[in-house]
C-alpha positions as CSV (number, residue, x, y, z in Angstrom):
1,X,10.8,36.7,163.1
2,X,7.7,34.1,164.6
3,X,8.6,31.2,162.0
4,X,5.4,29.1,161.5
5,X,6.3,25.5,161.4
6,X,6.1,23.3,158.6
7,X,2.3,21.8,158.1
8,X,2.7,19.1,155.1
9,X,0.1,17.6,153.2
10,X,0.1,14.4,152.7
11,X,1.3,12.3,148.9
12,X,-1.7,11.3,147.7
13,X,0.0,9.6,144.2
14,X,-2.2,9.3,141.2
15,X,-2.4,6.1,139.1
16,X,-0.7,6.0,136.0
17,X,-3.0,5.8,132.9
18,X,-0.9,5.1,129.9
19,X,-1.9,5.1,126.5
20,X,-1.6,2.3,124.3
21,X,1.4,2.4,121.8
22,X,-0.6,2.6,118.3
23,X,2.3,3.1,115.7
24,X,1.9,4.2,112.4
25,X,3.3,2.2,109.5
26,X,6.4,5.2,107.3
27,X,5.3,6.2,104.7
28,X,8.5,5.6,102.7
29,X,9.4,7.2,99.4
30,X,11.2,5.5,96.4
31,X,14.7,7.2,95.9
32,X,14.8,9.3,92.6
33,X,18.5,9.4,92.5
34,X,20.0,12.4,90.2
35,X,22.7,12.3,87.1
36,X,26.1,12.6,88.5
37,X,27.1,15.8,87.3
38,X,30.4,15.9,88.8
39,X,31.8,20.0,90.0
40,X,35.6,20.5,90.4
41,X,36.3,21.5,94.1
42,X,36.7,25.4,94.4
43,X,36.9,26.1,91.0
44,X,39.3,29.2,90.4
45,X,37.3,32.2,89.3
46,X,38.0,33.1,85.4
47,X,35.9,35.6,84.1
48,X,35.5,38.5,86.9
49,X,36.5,41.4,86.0
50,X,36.2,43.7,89.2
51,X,39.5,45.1,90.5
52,X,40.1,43.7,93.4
53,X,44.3,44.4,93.3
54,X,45.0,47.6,92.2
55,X,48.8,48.6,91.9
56,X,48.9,51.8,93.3
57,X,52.5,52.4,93.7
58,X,54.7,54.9,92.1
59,X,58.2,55.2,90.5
60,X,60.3,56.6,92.5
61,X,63.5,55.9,90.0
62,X,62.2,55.9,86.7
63,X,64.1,55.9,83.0
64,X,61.0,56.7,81.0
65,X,63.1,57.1,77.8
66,X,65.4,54.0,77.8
67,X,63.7,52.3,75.4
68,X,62.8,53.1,71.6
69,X,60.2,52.0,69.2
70,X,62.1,49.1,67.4
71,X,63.2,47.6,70.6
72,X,63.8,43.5,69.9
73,X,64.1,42.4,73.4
74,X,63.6,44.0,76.5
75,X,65.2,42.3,79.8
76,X,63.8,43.3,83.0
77,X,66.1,42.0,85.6
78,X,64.7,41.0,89.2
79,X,66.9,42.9,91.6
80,X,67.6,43.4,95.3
81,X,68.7,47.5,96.4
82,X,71.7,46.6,97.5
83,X,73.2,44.5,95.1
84,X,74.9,47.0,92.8
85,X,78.0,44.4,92.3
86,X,75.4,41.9,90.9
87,X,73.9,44.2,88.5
88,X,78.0,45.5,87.2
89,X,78.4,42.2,86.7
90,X,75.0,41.6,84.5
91,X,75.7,44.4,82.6
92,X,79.4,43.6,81.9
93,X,78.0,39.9,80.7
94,X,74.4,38.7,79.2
95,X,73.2,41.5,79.8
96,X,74.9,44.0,77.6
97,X,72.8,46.0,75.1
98,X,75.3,45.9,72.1
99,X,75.7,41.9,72.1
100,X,73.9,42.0,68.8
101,X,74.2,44.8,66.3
102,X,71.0,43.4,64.2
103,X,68.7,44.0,67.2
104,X,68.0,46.8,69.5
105,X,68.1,45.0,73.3
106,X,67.6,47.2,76.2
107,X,68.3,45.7,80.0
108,X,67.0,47.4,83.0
109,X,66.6,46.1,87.0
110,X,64.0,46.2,89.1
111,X,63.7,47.0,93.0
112,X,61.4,48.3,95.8
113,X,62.2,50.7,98.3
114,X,65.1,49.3,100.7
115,X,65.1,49.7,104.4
116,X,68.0,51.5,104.9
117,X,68.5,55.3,103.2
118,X,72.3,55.1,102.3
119,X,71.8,52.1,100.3
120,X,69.1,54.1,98.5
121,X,71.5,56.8,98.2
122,X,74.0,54.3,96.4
123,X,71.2,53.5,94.3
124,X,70.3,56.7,93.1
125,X,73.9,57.4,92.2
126,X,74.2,53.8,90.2
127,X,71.3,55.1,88.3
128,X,73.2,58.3,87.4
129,X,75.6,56.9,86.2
130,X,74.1,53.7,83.9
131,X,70.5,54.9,83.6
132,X,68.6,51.4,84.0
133,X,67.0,51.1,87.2
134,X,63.3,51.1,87.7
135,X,61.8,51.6,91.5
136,X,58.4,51.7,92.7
137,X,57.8,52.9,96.6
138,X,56.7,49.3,98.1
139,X,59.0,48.0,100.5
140,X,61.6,45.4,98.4
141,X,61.3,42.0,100.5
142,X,60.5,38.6,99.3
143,X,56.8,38.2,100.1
144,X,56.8,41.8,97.7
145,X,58.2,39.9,94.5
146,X,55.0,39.6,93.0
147,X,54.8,43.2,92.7
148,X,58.0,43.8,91.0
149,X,56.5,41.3,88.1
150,X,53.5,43.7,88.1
151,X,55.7,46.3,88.1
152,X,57.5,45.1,85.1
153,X,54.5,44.3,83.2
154,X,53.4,48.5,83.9
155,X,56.7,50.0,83.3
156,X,57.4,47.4,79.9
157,X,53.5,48.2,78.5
158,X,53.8,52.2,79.5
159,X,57.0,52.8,78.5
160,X,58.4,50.3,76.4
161,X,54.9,49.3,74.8
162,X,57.2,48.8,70.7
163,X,59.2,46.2,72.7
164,X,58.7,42.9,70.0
165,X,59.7,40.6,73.3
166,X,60.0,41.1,77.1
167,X,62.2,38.7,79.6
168,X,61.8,38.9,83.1
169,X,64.9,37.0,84.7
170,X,65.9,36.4,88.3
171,X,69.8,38.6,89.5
172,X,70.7,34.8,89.9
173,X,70.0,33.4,86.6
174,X,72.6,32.7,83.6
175,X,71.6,33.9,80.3
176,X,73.0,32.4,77.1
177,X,71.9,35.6,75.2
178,X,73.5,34.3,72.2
179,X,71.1,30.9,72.1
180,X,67.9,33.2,73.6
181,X,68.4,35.8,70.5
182,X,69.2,33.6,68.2
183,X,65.7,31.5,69.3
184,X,63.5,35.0,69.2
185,X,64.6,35.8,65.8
186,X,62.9,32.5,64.7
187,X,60.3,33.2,66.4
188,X,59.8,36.8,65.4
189,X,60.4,35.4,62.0
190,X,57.4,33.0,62.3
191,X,55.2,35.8,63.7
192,X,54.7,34.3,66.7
193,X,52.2,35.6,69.3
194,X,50.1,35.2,72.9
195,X,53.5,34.2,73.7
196,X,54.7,33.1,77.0
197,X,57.5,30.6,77.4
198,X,59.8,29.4,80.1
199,X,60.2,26.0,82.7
200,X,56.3,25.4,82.8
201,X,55.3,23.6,85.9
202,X,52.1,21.6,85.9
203,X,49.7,20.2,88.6
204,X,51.7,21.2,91.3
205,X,50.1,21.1,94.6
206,X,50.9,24.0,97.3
207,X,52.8,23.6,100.1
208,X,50.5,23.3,103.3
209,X,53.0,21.9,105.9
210,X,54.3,24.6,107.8
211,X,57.1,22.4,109.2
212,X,58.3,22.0,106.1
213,X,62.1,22.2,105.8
214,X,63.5,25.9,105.8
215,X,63.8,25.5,101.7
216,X,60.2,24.4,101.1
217,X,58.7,26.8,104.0
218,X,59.1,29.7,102.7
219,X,56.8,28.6,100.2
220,X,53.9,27.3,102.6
221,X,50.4,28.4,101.8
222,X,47.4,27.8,103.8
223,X,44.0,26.6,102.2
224,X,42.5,30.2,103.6
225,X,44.9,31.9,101.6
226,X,44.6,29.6,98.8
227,X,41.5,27.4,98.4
228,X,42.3,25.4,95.4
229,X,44.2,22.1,95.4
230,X,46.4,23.0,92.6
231,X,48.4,25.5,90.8
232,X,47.5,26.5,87.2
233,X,50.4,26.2,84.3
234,X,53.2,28.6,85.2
235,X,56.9,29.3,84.1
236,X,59.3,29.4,86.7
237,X,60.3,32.7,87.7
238,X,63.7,32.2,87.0
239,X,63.5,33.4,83.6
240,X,60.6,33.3,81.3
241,X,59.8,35.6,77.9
242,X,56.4,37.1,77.1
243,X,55.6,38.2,73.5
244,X,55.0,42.1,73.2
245,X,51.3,41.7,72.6
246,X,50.4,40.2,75.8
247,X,52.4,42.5,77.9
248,X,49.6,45.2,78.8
249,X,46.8,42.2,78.9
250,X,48.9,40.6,81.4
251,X,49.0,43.9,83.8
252,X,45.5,44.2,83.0
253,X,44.2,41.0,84.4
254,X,47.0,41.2,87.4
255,X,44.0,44.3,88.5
256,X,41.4,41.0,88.9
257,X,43.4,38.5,90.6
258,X,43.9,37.8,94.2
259,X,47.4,38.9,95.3
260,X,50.1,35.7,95.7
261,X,53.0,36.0,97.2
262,X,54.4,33.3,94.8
263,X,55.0,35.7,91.6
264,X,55.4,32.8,88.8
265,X,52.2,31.1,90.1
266,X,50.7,34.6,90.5
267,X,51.4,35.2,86.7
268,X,49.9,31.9,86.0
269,X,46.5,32.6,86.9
270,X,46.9,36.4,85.3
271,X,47.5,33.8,82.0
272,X,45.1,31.2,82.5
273,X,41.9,34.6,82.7
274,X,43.0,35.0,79.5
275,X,43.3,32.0,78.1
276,X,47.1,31.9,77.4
277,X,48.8,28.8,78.0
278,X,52.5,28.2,78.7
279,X,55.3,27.2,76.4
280,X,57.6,25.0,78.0
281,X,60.7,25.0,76.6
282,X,63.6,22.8,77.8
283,X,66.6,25.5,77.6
284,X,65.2,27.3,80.6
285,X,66.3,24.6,83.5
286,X,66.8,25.1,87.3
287,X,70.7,24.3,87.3
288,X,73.3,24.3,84.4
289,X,77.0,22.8,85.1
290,X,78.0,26.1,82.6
291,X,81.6,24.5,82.3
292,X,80.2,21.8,79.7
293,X,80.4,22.3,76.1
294,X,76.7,23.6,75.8
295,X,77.3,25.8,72.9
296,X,76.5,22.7,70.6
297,X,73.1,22.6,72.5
298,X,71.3,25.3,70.9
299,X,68.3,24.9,73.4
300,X,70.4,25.8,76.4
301,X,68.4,29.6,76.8
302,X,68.9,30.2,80.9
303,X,69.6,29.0,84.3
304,X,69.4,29.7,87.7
305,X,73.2,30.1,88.8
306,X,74.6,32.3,91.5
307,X,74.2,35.5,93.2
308,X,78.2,35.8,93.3
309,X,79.6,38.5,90.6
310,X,82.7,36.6,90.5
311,X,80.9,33.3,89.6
312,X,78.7,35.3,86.4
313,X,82.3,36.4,85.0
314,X,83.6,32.8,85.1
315,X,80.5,31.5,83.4
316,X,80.3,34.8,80.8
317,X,84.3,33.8,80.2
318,X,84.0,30.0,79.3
319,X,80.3,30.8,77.2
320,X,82.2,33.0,75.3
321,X,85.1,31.2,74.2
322,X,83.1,27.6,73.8
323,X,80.8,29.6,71.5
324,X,83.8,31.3,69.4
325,X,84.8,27.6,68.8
326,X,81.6,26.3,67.7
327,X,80.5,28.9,65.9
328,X,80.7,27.5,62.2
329,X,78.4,24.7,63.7
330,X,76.0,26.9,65.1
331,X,75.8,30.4,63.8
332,X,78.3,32.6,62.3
333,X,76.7,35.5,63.4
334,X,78.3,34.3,67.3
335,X,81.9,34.6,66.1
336,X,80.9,38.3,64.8
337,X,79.5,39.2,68.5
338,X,82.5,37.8,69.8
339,X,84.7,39.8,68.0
340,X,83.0,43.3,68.1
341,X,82.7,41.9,72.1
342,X,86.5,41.5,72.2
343,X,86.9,45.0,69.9
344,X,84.9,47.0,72.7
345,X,87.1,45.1,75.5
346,X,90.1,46.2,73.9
347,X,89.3,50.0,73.4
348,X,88.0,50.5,77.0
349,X,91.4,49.1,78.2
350,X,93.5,51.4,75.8
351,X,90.9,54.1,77.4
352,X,92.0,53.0,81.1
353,X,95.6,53.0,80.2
């Protein structure tokens, strides 16, 4: 290397010639301001019809023949796999088929797929034996429920289609099926239709705190997953009761709605696409003290309860009896059920003997 040394020129700084500042005047615009035409935010879509939730599952316990064309009432009964104790006790209460001799009422429980085989082993013997379980191969959890309602509404509108009303009802729900009959006669009576009645809920807001308490969190909903700032008109899935008409319209538009964990809500906007708005009706309440004389109270229908078999039998004991009592108030028809109740309760004990 022969580095050559540094040879610098020397700064020979030019002048600065600036330019004279010449501004121009804005050429401002008057405003033209625009009608408010005021949008709702995120409206919810209505009147799509692409299926973009298809129910794909398929039954893997099925009673395809349990029901017959002049069915009155159909209950489909929200059930977890291993809660056979819960559904003996259901069918040994409000859920019996022969409460009514006028009527045809048929009473079958729903489940998914459990995570453990013996239990569906148990399962598949209770069905031998009492014929009124319906299973579709999704996994049965809570986040799932939604699609035991869709399931419902398949199963009730394939294979129960003659079915004049369908009631889908919670395993811990209380049924006065004496009040609930006695109010669906009227109504069958008066030719009612587009039919769907229950606790109806409006304007309620989701739940977007995810530190909610551990009741309200399992409800949390982000605004990804739901956009909109309220929930339409729903019944509480405790209990509600479609019509028969709007059974297979219902499963229909369930194909075109974004999935929702929250099943009532879920069925809410399956009802608002087609138009059909709520009934509320006060004899379907969160809580009943079933130990007060509500036999006088025709509009007592359902209630959440318990989940304990021993609890139903209690409450199925003191509804009976308060509504033999009152029955020349109410409805003589009661103190007839009672009877052929007490008739049946007598033979199958001289049968156990």
């Amino acid at each position: 290397l022969n580095p050559q040394p540094l040879n610098p020129q020397p700064i020979d700084p030019q002048p600065l010639n600036p330019q004279p500042f010449n501004p121009q005047p804005f050429n401002l615009k008057p405003l033209n301001p625009q009608p408010l035409n005021p949008q709702p935010l995120n409206p919810r879509p209505s009147n799509t019809t692409e299926v973009i939730n298809p129910h794909p599952y398929k039954f893997t316990i099925n009673n395809p023949g349990k029901c017959s064309k002049d069915v009155f009432l159909l209950i489909m009964v929200i059930s977890a796999p291993g809660d056979a104790d819960l559904r003996h006790a259901i069918r040994k209460t409000w859920g019996q088929e022969t409460i009514d001799p006028d009527i045809v009422m048929k009473t079958v429980f729903t489940v998914g797929i459990p995570n453990n085989a013996s239990v569906q082993k148990n399962l598949e013997h209770e069905n031998t034996l009492n014929q009124d379980i319906i299973q579709e191969d999704f996994v049965d959890s809570y986040r799932n429920l939604t699609l035991k309602t869709v399931m419902c509404l398949k199963w009730a509108s394939e294979f129960c289609p003659g079915a004049k009303f369908v009631m889908k009802v919670d395993d811990d729900t209380f049924v006065n099926i004496y009040s609930l009959v006695r109010h669906l006669k009227r109504l069958f009576a008066n030719k009612t239709t587009r039919l769907v009645t229950g606790h109806v809920n409006s304007g309620v807001e989701p739940i977007r705190d995810s530190n909610a308490t551990e009741k309200f969190r399992r409800w949390y909903i982000s605004t990804k997953d739901y956009p909109w700032e309220t929930f339409p008109d729903y019944a509480s899935g405790l209990a509600y009761v479609m019509s028969g008409d709007v059974v297979r319209p219902l499963y229909e538009a369930s194909w075109t709605v974004k999935y929702l964990f929250l099943e009532d809500v879920f069925l809410g906007h399956c009802m608002e696409k087609l138009g059909i708005k709520p009934v509320h009706h006060g004899g379907f309440i969160p809580y009943q003290d079933w130990t007060t004389p509500y036999c006088t109270s025709v509009e007592l229908l359902a209630a959440h309860w318990s989940k304990i078999p021993g609890s139903i039998y209690a409450a199925w004991s003191r509804l009976s009896n308060m509504c033999v009592g009152v029955a020349s108030i109410n409805d003589d028809k009661l103190y007839e059920w009672q009877n052929l109740i007490k008739q049946q309760q007598a033979k199958k004990a001289r049968l156990n003997l």
